[in-house]
C-alpha positions in Angstrom: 0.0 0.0 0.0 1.3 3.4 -1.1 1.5 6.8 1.1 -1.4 7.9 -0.4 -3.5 4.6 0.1 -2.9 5.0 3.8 -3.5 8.6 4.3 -6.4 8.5 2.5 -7.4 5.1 4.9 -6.4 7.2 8.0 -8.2 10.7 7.0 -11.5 9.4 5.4 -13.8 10.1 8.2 -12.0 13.4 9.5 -12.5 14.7 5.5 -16.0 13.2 5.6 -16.7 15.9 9.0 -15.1 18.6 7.3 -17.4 18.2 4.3 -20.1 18.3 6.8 -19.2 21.3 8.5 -18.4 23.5 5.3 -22.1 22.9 4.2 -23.2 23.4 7.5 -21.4 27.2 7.3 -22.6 27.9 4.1 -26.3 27.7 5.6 -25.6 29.7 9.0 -23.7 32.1 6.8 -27.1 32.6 4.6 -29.4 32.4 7.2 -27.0 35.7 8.9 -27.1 37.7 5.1 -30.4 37.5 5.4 -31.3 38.9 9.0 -28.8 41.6 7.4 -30.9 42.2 4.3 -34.3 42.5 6.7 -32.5 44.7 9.1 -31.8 46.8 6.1 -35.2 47.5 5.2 -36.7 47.8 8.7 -34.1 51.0 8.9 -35.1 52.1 5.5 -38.9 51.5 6.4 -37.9 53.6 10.0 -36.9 56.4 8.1 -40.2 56.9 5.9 -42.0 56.3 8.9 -40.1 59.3 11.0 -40.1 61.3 7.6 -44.0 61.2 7.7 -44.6 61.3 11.4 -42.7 65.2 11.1 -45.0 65.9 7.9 -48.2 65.3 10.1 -46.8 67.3 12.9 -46.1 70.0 11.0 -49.7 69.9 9.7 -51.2 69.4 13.1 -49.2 73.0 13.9 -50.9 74.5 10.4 -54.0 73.1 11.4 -54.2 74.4 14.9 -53.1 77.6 13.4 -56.2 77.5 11.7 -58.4 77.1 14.8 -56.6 79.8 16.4 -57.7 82.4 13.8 -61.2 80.7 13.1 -62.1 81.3 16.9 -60.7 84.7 17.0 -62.4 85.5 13.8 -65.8 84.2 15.6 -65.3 86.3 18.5 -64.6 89.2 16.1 -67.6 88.7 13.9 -70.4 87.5 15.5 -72.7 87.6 12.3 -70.5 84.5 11.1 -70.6 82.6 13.3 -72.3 80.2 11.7 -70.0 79.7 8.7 -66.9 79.6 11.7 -68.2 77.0 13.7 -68.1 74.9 10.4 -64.6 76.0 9.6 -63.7 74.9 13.0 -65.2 71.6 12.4 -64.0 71.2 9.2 -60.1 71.7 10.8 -61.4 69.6 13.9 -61.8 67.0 11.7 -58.7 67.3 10.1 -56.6 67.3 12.8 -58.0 64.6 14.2 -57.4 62.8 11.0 -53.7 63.8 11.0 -53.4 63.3 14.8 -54.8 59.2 13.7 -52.4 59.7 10.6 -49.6 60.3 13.2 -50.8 57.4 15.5 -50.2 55.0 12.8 -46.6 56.3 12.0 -45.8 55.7 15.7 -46.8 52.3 15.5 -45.4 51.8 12.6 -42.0 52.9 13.9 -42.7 51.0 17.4 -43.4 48.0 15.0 -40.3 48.5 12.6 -37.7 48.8 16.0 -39.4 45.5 17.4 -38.6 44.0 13.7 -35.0 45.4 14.0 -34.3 43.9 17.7 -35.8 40.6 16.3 -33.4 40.4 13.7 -30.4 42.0 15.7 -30.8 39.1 18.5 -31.3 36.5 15.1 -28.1 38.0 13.6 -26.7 37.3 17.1 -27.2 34.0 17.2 -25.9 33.0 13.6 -22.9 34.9 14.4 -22.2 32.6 17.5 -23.1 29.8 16.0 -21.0 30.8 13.4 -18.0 31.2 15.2 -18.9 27.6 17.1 -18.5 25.8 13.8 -15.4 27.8 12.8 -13.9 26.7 15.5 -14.9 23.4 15.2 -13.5 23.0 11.7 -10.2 24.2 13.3 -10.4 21.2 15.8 -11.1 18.8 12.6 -8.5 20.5 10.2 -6.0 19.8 13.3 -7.2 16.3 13.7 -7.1 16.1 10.4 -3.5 17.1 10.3 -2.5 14.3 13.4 -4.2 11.6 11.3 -2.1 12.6 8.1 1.1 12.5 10.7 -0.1 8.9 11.9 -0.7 7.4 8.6 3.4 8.8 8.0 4.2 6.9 10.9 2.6 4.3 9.8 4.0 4.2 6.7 7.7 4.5 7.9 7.0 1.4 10.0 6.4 -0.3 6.8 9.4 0.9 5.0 11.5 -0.2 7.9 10.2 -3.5 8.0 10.4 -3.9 4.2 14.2 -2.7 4.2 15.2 -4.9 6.8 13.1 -8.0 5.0 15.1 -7.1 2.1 18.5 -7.3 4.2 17.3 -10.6 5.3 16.0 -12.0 1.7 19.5 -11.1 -0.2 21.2 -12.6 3.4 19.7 -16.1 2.7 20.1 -15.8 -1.0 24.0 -15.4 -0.5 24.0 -17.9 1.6 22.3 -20.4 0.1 24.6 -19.5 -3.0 27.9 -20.2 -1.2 26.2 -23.3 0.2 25.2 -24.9 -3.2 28.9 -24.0 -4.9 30.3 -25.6 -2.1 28.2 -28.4 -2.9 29.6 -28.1 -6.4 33.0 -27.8 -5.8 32.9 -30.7 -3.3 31.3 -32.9 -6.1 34.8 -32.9 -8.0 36.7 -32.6 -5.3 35.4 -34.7 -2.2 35.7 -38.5 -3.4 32.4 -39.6 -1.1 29.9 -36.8 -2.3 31.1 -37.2 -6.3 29.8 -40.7 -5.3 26.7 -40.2 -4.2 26.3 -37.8 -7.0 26.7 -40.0 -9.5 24.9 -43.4 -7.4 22.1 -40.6 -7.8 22.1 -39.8 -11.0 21.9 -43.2 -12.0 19.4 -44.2 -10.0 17.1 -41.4 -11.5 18.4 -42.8 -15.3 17.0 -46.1 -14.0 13.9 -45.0 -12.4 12.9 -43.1 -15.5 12.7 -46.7 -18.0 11.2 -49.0 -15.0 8.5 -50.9 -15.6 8.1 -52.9 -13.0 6.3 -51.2 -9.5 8.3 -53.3 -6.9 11.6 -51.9 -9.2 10.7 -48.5 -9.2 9.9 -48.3 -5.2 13.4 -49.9 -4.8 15.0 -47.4 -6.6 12.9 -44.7 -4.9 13.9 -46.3 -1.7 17.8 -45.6 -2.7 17.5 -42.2 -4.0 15.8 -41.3 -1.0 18.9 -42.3 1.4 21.3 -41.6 -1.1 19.9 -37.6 -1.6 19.5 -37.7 2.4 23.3 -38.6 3.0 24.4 -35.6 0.7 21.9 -33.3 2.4 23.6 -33.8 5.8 26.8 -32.0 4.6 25.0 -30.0 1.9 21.5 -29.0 3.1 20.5 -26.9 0.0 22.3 -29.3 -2.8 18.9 -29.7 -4.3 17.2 -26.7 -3.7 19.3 -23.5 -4.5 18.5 -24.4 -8.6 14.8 -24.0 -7.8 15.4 -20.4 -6.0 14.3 -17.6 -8.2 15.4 -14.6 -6.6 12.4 -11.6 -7.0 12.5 -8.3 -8.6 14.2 -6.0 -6.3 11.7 -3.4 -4.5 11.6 0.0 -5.9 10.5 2.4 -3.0 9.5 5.8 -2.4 11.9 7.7 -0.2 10.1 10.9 1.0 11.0 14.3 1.4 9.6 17.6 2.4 10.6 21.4 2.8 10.8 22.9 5.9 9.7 26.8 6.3 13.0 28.1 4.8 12.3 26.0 1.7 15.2 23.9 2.8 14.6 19.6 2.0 14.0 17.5 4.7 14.5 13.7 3.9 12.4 11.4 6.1 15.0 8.2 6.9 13.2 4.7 7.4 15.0 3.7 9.9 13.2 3.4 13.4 14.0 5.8 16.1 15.2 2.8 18.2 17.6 1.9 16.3 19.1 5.6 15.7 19.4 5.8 19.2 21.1 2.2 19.6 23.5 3.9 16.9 24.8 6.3 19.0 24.3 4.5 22.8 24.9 0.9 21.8 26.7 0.8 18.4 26.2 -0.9 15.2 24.5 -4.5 15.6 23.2 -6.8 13.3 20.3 -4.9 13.1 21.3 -1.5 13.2 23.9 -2.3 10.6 21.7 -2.2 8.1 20.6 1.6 9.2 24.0 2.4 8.6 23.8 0.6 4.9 21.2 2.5 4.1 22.7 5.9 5.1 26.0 5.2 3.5 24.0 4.3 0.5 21.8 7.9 0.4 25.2 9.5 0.7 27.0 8.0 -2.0 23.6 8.3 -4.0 22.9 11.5 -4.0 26.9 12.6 -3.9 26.3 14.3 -0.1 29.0 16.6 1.4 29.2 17.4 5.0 28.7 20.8 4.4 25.2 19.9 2.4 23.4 18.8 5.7 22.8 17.2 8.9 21.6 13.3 9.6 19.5 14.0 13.1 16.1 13.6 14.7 13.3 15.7 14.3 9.9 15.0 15.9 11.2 11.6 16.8 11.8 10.5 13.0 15.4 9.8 12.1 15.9 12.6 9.2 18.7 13.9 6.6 18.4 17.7 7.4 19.5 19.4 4.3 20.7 22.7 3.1 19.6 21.9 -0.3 16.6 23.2 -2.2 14.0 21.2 -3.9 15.5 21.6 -8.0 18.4 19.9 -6.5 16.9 17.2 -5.4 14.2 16.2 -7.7 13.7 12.8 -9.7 16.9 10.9 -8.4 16.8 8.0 -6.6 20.0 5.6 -5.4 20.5 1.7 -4.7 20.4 0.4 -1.0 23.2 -3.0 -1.8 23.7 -5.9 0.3 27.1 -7.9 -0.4 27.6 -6.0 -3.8 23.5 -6.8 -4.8 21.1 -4.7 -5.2 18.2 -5.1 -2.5 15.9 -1.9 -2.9 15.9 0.9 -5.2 14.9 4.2 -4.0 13.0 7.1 -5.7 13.2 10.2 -3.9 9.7 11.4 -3.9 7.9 14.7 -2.6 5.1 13.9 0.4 1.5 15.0 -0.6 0.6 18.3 0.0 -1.7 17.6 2.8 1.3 16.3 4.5 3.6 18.8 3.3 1.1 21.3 5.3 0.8 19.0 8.2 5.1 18.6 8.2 5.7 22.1 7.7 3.3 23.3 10.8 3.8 20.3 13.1 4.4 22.5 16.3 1.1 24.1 15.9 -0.6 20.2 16.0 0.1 19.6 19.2 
């Protein structure tokens, strides 16, 4: 399974949340543009309202005006009365028409600021609310970024354990090898094995033209004691031809920049065994470790002066001074006993990761 394969195994429910709580902020965020919009036209409705509530005052002043002089005109000229008492009722009435007039713009205002603390207190809400979800997508995006770190450790672990099965695979290859020409060179040169050999080869002449079952068992009986005498000195005589040694691995070493844009190169050794290294010293183990970093030097042509090998966040790391151009698209052979055992491709982490690498203090 590649990098990608696991993050993508490690991430897929934190992702699924995240899609969740972006729809969910698209809706608060409408449902708050909204109580906006409506508070926009409750003020814009306020200001008609107090625009005509003035008008009709300044009426009700013209108006009483008019009673003022209608009564004074009465009490001036008594012969019309008549036509000023229905003057005076005429402006009654219309002030008491405005006066209703200004009743309703009162309400109407009353009504309109009752709207606008309605919406305010809405627009309240969605905005806490809003900032609960924003901060729970920050939780997420930092889970998020932990799992992406987890499925890296897991993935080390993996190229560790493939490196070291590699060691081991080319290890009983060799050996095997230098068992079976021993077996060879014994055959010409040891008097009792070139023997057996050819009491064996015989036998299996003869057991390929017998007819006869009692024969043929016989036979059988002798190759089997005769094949189990040579394998007490020579274990694998008759199996190394039958070993077909597999395609060497091709692997993905990974690399990242840190915030000066400088390379980082993640190492798969275990963090055990770097510290072994330096407290214990090489074993059988960690002698491979120290394969694979004299292989990545020789590789990629490394001076002292290019970088530092060190740990950072507990992962066994090539600390460069180099910048990414420089670096790009080679690769280097990890050998065991002058055989290639893994080939790696240096290979830029994902960009999810690259984030999650760059900004790992802030994860914690």
């Amino acid at each position: 399974m590649g990098v990608g394969d696991v993050l993508r195994s490690h991430t897929l429910s934190v992702r699924d949340r995240l899609s969740g709580l972006e729809k969910q902020i698209a809706g608060i965020e409408a449902v708050r543009n909204a109580a906006d919009d409506r508070v926009k036209r409750a003020t814009t409705e306020i200001t008609r309202q107090r625009t005509l509530e003035a008008e009709r005052k300044r009426a009700v002043g013209v108006a009483a005006e008019k009673l003022a002089e209608a009564q004074r005109t009465l009490e001036e000229l008594e012969r019309k009365r008549q036509e000023a008492l229905e003057v005076l009722v005429r402006i009654q009435e219309e002030h008491n028409a405005v006066e209703r007039s200004r009743r309703d713009a009162q309400v109407g205002t009353e009504a309109a600021l009752g709207a606008i603390r309605k919406e305010q207190k809405a627009k309240e809400e969605a905005d806490a609310e809003l900032i609960r979800v924003k901060r729970e997508r920050a939780e997420n995006e930092r889970l998020l970024r932990c799992a992406l770190l987890k499925g890296l450790e897991v993935h080390l672990e993996q190229q560790v354990a493939t490196m070291q099965s590699a060691f081991s695979t080319q290890e009983q290859w060799s050996k095997a090898m230098r068992e079976f020409e021993a077996f060879r060179k014994a055959r010409h040169t040891d008097a009792e094995i070139g023997r057996l050999c050819d009491e064996r080869d015989e036998i299996r002449r003869l057991l390929g033209s017998a007819m006869v079952p009692g024969v043929k068992t016989m036979l059988q009986s002798s190759l089997v004691k005769i094949e189990e005498a040579i394998a007490k000195r020579f274990p694998v005589a008759f199996q190394v031809p039958d070993i077909a040694r597999k395609d060497n691995p091709i692997e993905e070493l990974l690399f990242y920049c840190d915030r000066e844009g400088k390379t980082i190169f993640l190492l798969p050794i275990s963090s055990a065994d770097w510290i072994a290294l330096g407290e214990v010293g090489p074993t059988e183990r960690t002698s491979k470790s120290i394969c694979l970093v004299w292989s990545f030097i020789r590789g990629l042509g490394l001076r002292t002066e290019d970088g530092d090998f060190k740990m950072v966040k507990g992962r066994p790391v090539f600390a460069s001074k180099l910048d990414l151009e420089m670096v790009a698209s080679q690769s280097f052979s990890l050998s065991c006993e002058e055989a290639e055992v893994i080939r790696y491709v240096l290979a830029a982490v994902p960009t999810e990761l690259q984030e999650a690498l760059s900004y790992e203090d802030q994860n914690d």
